[in-house]
PAMARFI-189435 format. One line per 10 residues: for each residue y, z, x of C-alpha. Coordinates in nm, 3 decimals, m for minus. Each point is the difference from the previous one (the first is absolute). Last residue first. Layout:
N
Y,Z,X  ...
END
This chain:
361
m1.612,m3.228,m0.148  0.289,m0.182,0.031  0.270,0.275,0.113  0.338,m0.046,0.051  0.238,0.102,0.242  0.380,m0.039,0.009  0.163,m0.076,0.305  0.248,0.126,0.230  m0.328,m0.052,0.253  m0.014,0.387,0.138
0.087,0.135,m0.330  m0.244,m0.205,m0.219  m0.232,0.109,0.242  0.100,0.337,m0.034  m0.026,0.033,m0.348  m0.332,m0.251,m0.008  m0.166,0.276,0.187  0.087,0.283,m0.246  m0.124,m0.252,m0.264  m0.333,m0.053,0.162
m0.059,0.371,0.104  0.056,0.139,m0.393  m0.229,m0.287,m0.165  m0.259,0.127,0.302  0.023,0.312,m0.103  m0.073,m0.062,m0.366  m0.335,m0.165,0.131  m0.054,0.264,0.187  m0.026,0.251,m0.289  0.225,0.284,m0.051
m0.160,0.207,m0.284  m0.363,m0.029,0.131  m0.257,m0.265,m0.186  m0.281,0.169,m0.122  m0.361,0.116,0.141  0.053,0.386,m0.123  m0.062,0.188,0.330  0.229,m0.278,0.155  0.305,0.009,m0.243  m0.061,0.363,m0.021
0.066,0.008,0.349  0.327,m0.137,m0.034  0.060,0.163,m0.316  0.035,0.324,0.259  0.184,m0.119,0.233  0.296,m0.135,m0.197  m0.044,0.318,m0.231  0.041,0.184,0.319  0.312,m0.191,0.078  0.178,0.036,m0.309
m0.023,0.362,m0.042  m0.226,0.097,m0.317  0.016,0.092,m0.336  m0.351,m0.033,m0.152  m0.036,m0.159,m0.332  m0.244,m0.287,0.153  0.216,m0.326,0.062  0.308,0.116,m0.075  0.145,0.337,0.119  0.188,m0.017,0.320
0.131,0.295,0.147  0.344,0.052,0.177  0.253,0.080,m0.307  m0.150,m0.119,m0.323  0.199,m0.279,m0.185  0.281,0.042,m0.263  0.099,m0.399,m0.049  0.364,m0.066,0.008  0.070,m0.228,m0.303  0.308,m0.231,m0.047
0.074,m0.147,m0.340  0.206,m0.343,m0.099  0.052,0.020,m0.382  m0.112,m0.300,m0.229  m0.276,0.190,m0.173  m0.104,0.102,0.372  0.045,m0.216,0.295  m0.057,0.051,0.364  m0.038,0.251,0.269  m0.283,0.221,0.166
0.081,0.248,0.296  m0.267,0.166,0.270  0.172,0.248,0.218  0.318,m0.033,0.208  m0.058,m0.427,0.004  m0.321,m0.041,m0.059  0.099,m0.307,m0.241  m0.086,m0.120,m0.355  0.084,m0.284,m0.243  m0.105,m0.057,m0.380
m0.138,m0.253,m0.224  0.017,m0.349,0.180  m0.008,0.140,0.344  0.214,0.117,0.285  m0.167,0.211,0.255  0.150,0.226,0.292  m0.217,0.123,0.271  0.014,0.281,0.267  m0.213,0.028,0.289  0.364,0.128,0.193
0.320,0.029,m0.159  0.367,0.087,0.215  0.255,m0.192,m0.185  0.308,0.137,0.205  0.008,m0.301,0.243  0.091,m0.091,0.359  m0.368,m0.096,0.048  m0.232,0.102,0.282  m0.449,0.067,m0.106  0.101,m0.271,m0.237
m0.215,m0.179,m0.274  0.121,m0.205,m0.333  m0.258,m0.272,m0.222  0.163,m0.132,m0.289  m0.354,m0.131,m0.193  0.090,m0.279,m0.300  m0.273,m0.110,m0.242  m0.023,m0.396,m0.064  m0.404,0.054,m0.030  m0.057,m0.158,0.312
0.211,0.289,0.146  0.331,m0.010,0.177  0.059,0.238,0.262  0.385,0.097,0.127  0.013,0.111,0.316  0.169,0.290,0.237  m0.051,0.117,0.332  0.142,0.316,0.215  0.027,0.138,0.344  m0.245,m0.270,0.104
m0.289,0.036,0.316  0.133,0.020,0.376  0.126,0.328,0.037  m0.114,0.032,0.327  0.325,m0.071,0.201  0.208,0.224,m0.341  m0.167,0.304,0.154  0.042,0.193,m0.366  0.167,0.299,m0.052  m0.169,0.335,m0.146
m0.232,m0.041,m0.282  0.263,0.044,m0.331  0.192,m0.242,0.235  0.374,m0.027,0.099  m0.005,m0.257,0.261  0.061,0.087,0.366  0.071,m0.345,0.070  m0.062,m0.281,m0.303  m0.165,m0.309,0.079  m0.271,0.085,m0.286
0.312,m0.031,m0.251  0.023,m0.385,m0.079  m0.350,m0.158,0.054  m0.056,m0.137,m0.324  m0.295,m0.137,m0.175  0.042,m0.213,m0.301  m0.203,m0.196,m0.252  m0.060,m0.249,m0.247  m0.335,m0.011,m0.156  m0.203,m0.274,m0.235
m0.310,m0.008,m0.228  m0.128,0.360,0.022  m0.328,0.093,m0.227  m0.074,0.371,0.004  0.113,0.123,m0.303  m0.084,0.326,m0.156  0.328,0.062,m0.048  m0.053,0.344,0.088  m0.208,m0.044,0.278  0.253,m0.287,0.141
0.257,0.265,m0.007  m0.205,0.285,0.154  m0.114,m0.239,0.288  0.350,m0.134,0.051  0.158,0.335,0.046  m0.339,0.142,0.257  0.075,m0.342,0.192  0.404,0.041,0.036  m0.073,0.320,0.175  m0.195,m0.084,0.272
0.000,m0.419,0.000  0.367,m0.026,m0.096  0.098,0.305,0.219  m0.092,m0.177,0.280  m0.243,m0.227,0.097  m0.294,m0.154,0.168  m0.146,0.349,0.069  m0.121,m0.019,0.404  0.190,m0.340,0.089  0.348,0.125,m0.194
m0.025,0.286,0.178  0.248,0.269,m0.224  m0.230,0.214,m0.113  m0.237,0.024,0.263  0.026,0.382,0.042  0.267,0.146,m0.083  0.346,m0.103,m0.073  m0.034,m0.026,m0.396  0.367,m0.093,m0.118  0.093,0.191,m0.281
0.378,m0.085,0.004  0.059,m0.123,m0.349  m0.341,m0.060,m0.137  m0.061,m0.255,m0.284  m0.347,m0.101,m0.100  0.053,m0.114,m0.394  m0.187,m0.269,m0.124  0.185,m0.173,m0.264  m0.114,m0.154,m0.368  0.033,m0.295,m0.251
m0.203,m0.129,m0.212  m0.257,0.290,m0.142  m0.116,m0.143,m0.353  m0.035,0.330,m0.221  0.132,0.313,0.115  m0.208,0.215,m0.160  m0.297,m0.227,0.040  m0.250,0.226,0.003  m0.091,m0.093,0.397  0.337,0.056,0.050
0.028,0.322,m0.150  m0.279,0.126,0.178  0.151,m0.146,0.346  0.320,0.214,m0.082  m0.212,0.345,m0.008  m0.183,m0.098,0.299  0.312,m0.067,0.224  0.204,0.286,m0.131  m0.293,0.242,0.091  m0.048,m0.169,0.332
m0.343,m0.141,0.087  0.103,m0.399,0.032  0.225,0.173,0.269  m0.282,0.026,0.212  m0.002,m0.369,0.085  m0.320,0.090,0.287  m0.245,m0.331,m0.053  m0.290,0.000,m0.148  m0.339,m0.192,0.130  m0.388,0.007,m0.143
m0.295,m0.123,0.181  m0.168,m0.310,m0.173  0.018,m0.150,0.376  0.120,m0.344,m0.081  0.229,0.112,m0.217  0.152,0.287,0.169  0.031,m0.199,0.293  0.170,m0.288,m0.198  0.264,0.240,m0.091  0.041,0.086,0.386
0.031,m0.366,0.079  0.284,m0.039,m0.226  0.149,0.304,0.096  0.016,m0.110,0.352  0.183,m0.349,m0.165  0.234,0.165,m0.128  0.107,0.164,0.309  0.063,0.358,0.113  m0.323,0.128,m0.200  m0.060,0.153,m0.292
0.386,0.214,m0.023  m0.079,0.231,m0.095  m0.326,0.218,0.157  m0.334,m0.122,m0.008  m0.227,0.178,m0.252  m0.385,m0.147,0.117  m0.328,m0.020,m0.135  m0.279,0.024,0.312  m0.292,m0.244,0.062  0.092,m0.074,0.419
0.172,m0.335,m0.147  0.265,0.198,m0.223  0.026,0.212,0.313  0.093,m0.317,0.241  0.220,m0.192,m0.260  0.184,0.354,m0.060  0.037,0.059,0.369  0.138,m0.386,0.039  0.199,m0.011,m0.281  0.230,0.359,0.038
0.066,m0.101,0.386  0.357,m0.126,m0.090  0.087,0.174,m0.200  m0.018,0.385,0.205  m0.318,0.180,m0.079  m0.086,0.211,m0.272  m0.360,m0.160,m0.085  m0.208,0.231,m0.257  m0.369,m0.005,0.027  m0.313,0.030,m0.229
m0.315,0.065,0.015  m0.042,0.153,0.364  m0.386,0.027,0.042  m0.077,m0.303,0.174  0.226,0.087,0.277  0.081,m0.320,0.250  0.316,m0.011,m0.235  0.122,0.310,0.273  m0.105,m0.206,0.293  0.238,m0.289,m0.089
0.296,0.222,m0.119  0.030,0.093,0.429  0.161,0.316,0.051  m0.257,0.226,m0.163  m0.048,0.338,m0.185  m0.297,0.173,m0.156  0.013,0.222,m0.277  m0.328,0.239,m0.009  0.220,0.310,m0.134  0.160,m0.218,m0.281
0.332,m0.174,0.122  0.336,0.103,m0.150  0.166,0.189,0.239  m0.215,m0.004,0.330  m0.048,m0.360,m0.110  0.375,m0.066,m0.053  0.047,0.124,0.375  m0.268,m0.183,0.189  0.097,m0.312,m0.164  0.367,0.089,0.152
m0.136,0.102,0.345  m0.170,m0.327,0.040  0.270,m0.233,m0.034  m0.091,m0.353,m0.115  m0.142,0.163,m0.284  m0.306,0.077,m0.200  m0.154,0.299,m0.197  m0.349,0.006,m0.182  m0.142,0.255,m0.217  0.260,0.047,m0.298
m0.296,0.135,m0.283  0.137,m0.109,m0.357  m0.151,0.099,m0.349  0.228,0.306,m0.044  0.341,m0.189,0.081  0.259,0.246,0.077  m0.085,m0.063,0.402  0.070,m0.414,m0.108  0.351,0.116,m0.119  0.100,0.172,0.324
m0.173,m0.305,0.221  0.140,m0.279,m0.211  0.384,0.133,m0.005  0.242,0.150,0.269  m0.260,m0.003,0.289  m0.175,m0.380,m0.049  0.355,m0.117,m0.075  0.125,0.132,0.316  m0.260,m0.057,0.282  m0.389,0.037,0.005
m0.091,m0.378,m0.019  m0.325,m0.069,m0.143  m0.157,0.258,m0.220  m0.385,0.013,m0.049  m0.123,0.142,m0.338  m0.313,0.145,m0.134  m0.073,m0.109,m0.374  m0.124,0.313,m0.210  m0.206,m0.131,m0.284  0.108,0.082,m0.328
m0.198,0.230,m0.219
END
């Protein structure tokens, strides 16, 4: 029987709400006991939801790791406080899923992966659309080789007017980015994952600033206050790898554009291609005839690890805490992050200099 790991959450707000504190209810082997935010009343709320009948709720992270009991704990926090709390629980003897990105900078993620090291305590980080049913299905065929050598590929994260206006969104000083480093992360995760490379030689990037000056904006979120936009409408790179593969990296929360795709890849390799784009599609050659292939997948559940069919988020929670019960490594590991936060970070360096940026390591 597994053991049932009591859980702390940190940072009551959106993402904590719309995904880790549903799934982690649906999880028979989790207890949430612990709830902490900046504002009391929210942390109050989610435990009054979600919290067991002994849940306790605090304002101050530091007195809820004080707990020897809490196992494990999930930081939801804005960017750029994600390295400290995690440093601090990883220390305190809990495993820890951080929410995407790892940390604002690279070097935060660094130290968090050396945290996790140095502590033998076990870190994930939230890129829940590993979990899709389109997402698992096409990482199976990678891993068999379907598509062979995997050269050339895009990460799609392209809103047209979906600009987030709550929150701390759009404080550059608070997140360290715009869509790039929301939405652009999750697309560059999934791609790397499916290449299953994670060795960048050089980037060359873009940020723009061209439609977050706007005045009564049309906005899927209401209008923007263009005086506090102050992250990137949109940013664009190209990533080579050490391996000579190509990475076209796209992200927009404000494009003039008609090519709406979000945590979507496209992959070109030596024996077939494939893309998310409307549904999971294969192409290539055939007994020289070009073929395309849309690939039937289950609606909503997931069915891959175990033979259940399950929503993407729950079976995100759920092999979390088998990666813990079980003593492996968890599906998103930090070192993967990291990969992710060093070549987000090199896109807007190599934005801010007019340079490209390569890495020696």
């Amino acid at each position: 029987m597994s053991k049932v790991y009591r859980i702390g959450i940190i940072g009551c707000g959106g993402i904590a709400n719309g995904k880790h504190l549903p799934s982690l209810s649906k999880q028979k082997n989790a207890e949430l006991v612990a709830f902490c935010d900046v504002i009391e009343e929210r942390a109050q709320q989610a435990a009054e939801k979600y919290g067991t009948s002994e849940a306790k709720v605090y304002t101050d992270f530091q007195e809820l790791l004080k707990d020897g009991s809490i196992d494990v704990i999930h930081v939801l926090t804005p960017n750029d406080s994600h390295a400290n709390i995690t440093i601090a629980s990883l220390e305190a003897g809990k495993h820890v899923m951080c929410e995407k990105p790892i940390a604002k900078t690279a070097a935060d993620a660094k130290r968090m992966v050396e945290a996790a090291k140095r502590t033998g305590k076990k870190l994930t980080v939230g890129y829940n659309n590993r979990f899709r049913t389109d997402s698992l299905h096409l990482k199976r065929l990678c891993e068999e080789g379907e598509l062979g050598e995997i050269y050339f590929a895009k990460a799609h994260a392209i809103r047209r007017r979906a600009v987030p206006t709550w929150g701390v969104f759009l404080d550059e000083e608070k997140q360290g980015g715009g869509p790039l480093i929301d939405i652009g992360t999750h697309a560059l995760d999934l791609t790397l994952w499916m290449m299953d490379n994670y060795k960048p030689k050089v980037v060359l990037g873009q940020a723009y600033h061209k439609l977050s000056q706007t005045e009564n904006a049309a906005n899927a979120w209401g209008s923007w206050d263009p005086a506090k936009f102050t992250v990137e409408d949109s940013a664009f790179a190209m990533v080579v790898m050490e391996n000579g593969a190509t990475i076209m990296v796209e992200s927009s929360w404000a494009l003039n554009t008609l090519e709406v795709d979000e945590a979507k890849c496209s992959l070109s390799g030596t024996k077939a291609g494939a893309d998310m784009k409307g549904g999971l599609r294969l192409n290539g050659e055939r007994n020289s005839r070009l073929y395309t292939t849309e690939v039937e997948l289950e609606s909503g559940g997931v069915a891959f690890y175990d033979g259940t069919s399950e929503e993407g988020p729950d079976l995100e929670m759920k092999l979390w805490l088998k990666a813990i019960d079980e003593d492996t490594d968890p599906i998103v590991t930090p070192e993967q992050a990291y990969v992710v936060s060093r070549i987000l970070e090199a896109i807007y360096e190599s934005s801010n200099t007019g340079k490209a940026v390569y890495f020696n390591e």
